[in-house]
N, C-alpha and C positions, 0 to 999 in steps of 0.2 A: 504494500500500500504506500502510495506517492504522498510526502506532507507537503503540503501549502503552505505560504504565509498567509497569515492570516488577513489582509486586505486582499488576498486573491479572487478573480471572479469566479472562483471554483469553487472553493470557501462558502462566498458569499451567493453565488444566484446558479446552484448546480444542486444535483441528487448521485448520491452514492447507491447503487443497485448492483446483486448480483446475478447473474450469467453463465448458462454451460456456454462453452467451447466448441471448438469442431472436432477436438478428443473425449469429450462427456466431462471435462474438470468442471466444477463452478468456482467462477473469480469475480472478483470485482471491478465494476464497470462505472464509470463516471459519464451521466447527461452532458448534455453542450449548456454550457450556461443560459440562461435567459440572459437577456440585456439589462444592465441596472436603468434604474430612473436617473435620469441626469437632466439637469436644469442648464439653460446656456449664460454663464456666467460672460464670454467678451470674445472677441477674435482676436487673433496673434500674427502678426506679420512675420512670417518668417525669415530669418536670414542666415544667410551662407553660412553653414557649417553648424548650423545649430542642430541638438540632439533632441531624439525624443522623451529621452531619459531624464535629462537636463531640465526640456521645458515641463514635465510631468513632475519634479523634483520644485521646480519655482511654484507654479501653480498648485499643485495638489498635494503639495507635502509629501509627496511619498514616487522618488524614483522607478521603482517596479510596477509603478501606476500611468506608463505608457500606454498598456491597452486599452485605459478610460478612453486617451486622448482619439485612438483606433476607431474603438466602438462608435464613440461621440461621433466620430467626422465619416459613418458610416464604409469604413473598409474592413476586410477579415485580417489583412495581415500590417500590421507597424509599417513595414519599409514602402507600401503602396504612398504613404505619406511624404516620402520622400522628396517628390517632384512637386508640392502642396505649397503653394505661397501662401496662404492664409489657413490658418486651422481656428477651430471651432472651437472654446476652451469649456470644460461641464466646471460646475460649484464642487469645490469638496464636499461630501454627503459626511 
């Protein structure tokens, strides 16, 4: 069993259930998170060279808290944000 940090959206907006296998084992399976609520707090111009870790670390207190910024600006993965001049910023909850 995988640990989370506890701001995880895994933690936070998922389900733990177990599951046979395609060998008859039963393991444990983790749901895809729902989306949290997030309120839009401002937009953020981005500029060269900045991170997502970094801007998620200013704004939401909490660096590993990039995939809010994700969710928020509606892509599956971080690096799609890459080419983003302006991002979405959610409230810390």
């Amino acid at each position: 069993m995988a640990i989370f940090d506890p701001k995880s959206r895994y933690v936070l907006n998922a389900e733990l259930y177990e599951v046979q296998d395609s060998r008859g084992r039963t393991v444990m399976a983790l749901s895809v998170p729902t989306p949290p609520t997030q309120v839009l707090l401002g937009e953020h111009l981005r500029r060269e060279g900045q991170r997502l870790d970094h801007l998620a670390n200013y704004y939401l207190q909490d660096p590993n808290g990039y995939w809010r910024l994700a969710e928020f600006n509606d892509v599956m993965l971080p690096d799609a944000l890459a080419e983003v001049n302006t991002l979405r910023i959610p409230t810390v909850l």
